[in-house]
MILUMTI-946123 format. One record per residue (C-alpha): x, y, z; residue number from 1; residue in one letter. Coordinates in steps of 0.5 Angstrom, whole numbers, padded with zeros to 4 digits. Layout:
<pt><c1>X</c1><c2>Y</c2><c3>Z</c3><seq>NUM</seq><type>a</type></pt>
...
//
This chain:
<pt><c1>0098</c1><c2>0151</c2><c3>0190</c3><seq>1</seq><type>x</type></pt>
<pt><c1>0104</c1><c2>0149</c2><c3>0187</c3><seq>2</seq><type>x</type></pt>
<pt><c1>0109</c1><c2>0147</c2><c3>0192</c3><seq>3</seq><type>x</type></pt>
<pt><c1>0116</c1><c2>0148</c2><c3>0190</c3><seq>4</seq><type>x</type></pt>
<pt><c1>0122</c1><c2>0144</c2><c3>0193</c3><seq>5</seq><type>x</type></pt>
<pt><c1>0127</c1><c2>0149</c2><c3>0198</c3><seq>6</seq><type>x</type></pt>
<pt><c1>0134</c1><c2>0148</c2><c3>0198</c3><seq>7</seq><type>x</type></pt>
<pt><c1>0136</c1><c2>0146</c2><c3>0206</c3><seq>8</seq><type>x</type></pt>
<pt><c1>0144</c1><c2>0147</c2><c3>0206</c3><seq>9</seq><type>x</type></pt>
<pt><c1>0148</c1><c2>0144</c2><c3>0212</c3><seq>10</seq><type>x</type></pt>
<pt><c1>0153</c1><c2>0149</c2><c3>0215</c3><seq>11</seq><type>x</type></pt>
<pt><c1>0158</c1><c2>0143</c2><c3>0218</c3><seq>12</seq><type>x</type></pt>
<pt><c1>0158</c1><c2>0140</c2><c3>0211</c3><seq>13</seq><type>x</type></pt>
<pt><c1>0158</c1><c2>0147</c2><c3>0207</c3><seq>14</seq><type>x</type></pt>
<pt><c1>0164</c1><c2>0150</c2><c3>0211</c3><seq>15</seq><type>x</type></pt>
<pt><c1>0167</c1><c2>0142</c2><c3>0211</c3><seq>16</seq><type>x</type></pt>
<pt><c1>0167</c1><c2>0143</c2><c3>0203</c3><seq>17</seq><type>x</type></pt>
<pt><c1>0170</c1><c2>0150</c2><c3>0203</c3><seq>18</seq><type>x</type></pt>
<pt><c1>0175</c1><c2>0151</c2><c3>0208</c3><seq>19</seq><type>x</type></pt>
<pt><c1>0178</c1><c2>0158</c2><c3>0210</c3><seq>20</seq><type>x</type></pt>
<pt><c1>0185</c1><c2>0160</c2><c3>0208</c3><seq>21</seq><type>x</type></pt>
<pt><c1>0190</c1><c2>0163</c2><c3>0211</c3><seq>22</seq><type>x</type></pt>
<pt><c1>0195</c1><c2>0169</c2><c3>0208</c3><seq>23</seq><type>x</type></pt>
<pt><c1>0201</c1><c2>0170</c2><c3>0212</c3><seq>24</seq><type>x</type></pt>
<pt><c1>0206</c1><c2>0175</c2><c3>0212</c3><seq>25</seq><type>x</type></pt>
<pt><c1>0213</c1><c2>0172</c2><c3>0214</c3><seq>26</seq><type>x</type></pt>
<pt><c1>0218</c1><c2>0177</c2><c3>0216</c3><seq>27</seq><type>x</type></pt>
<pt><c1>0225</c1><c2>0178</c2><c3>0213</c3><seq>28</seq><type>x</type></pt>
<pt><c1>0231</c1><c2>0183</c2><c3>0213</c3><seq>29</seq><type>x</type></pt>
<pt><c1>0231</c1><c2>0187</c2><c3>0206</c3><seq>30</seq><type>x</type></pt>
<pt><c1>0222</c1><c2>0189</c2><c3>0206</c3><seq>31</seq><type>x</type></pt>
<pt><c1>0222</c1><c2>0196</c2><c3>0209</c3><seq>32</seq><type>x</type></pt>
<pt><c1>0216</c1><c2>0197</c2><c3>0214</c3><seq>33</seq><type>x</type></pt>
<pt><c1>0214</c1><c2>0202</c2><c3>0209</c3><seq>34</seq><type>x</type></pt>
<pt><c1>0213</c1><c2>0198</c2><c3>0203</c3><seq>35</seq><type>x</type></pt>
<pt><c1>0210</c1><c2>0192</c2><c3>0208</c3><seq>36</seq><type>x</type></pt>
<pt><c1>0204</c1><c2>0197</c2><c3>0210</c3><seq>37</seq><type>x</type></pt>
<pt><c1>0204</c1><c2>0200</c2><c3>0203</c3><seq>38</seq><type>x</type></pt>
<pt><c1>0203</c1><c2>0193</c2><c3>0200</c3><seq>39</seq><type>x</type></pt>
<pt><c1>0198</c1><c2>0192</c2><c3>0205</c3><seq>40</seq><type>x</type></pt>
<pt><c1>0193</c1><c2>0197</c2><c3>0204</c3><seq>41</seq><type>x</type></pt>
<pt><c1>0194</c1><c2>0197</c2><c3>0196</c3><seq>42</seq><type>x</type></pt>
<pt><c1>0192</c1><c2>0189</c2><c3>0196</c3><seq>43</seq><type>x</type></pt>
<pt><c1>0188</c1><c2>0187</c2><c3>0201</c3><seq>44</seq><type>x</type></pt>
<pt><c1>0181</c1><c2>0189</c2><c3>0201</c3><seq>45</seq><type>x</type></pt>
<pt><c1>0178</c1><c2>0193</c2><c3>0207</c3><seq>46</seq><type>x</type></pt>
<pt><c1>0185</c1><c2>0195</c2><c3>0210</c3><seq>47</seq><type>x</type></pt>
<pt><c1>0186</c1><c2>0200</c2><c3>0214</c3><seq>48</seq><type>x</type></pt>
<pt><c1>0193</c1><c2>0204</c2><c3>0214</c3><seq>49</seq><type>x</type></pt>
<pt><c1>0193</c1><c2>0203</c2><c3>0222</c3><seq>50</seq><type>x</type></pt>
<pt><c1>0191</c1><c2>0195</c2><c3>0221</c3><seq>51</seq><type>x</type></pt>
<pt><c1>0196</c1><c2>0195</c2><c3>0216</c3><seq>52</seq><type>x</type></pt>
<pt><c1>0201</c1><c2>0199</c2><c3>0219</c3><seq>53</seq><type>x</type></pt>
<pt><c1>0200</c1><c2>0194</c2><c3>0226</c3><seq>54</seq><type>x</type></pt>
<pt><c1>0200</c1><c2>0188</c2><c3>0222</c3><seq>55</seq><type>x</type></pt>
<pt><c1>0206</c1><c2>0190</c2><c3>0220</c3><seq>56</seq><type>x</type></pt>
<pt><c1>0210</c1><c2>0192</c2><c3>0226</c3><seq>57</seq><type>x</type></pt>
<pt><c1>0207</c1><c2>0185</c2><c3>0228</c3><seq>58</seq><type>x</type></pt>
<pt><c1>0210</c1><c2>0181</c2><c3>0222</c3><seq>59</seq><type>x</type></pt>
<pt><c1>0217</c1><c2>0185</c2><c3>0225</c3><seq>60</seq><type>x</type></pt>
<pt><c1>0216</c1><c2>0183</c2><c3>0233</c3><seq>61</seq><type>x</type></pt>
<pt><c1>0213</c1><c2>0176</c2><c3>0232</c3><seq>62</seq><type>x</type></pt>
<pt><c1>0216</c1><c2>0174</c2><c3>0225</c3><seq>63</seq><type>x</type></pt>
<pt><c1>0209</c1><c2>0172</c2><c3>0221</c3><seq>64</seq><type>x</type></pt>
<pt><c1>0202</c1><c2>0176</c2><c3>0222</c3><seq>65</seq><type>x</type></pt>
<pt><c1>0195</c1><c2>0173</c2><c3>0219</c3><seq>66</seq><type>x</type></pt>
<pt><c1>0194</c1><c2>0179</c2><c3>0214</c3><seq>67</seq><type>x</type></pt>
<pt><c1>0187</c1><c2>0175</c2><c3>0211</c3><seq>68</seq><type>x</type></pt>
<pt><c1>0183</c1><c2>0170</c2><c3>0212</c3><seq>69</seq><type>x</type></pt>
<pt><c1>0177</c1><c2>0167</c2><c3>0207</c3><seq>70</seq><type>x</type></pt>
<pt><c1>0176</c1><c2>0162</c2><c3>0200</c3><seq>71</seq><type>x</type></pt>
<pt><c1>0182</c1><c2>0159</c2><c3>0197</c3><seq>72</seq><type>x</type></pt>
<pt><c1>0181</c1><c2>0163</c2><c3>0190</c3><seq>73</seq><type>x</type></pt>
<pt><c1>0181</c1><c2>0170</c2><c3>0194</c3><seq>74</seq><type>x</type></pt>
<pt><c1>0187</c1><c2>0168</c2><c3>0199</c3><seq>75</seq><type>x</type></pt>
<pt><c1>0191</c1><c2>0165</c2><c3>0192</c3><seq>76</seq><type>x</type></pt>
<pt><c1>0190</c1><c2>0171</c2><c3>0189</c3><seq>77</seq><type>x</type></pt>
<pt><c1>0192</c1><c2>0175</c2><c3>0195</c3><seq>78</seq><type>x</type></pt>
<pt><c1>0198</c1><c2>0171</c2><c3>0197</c3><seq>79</seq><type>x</type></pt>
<pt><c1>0200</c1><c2>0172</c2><c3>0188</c3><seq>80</seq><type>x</type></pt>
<pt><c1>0199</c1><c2>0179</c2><c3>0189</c3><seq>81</seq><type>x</type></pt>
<pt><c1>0204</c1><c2>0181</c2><c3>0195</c3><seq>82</seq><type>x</type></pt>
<pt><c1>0209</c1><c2>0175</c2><c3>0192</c3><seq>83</seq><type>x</type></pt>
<pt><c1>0209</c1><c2>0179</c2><c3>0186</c3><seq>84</seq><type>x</type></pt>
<pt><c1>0210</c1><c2>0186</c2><c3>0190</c3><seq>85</seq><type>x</type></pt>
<pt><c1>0217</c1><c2>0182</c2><c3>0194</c3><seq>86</seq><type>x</type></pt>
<pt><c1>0215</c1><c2>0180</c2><c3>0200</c3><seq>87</seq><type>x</type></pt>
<pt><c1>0216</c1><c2>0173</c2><c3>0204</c3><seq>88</seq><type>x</type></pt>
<pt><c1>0209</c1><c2>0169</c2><c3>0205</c3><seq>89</seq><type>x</type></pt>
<pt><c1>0208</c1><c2>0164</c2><c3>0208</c3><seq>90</seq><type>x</type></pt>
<pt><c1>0205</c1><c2>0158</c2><c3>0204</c3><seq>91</seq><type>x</type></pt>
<pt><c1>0197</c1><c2>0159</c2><c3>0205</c3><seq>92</seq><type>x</type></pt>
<pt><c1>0194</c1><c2>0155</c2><c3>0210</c3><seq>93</seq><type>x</type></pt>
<pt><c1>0188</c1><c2>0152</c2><c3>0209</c3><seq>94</seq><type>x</type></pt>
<pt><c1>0184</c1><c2>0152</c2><c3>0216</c3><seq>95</seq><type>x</type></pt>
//
């Protein structure tokens, strides 16, 4: 019987190699609540209107909220998208 090799992936180094990144949302003084919630649900997948509309009354109160966490291409490509729709980010954060 032939024997063919299996690949064994380390977690530690695979996570090392590929870090998450974070999006953040900074508050500012002209971005209603309206249009961040909006934003929010239309870009981000798997938004829900409450999850948008808490995260946003969080940015409001505390000054930043995470509103995504995974890969840098898709954290970059959100973070572009809510550039584009004006509103304040933060850099991306790579954990």
């Amino acid at each position: 019987m032939f024997n063919s090799p299996t690949a064994v992936v380390d977690q530690k180094k695979s996570k090392a190699k590929y870090p998450e990144s974070r999006v953040i949302v900074l508050d500012d003084t002209f971005n209603t609540f309206q249009h961040v919630a909006n934003c929010l649900l239309t870009i981000i997948p798997d938004m829900s209107e409450k999850r948008a509309w808490d995260l946003t009354i969080k940015v409001d109160k505390t000054g930043s909220a995470e509103v995504w966490r995974g890969n840098l291409e898709q954290a970059e490509l959100y973070h572009e998208q809510l550039v584009r729709k004006g509103l304040t980010m933060a850099p991306i954060e790579k954990t």
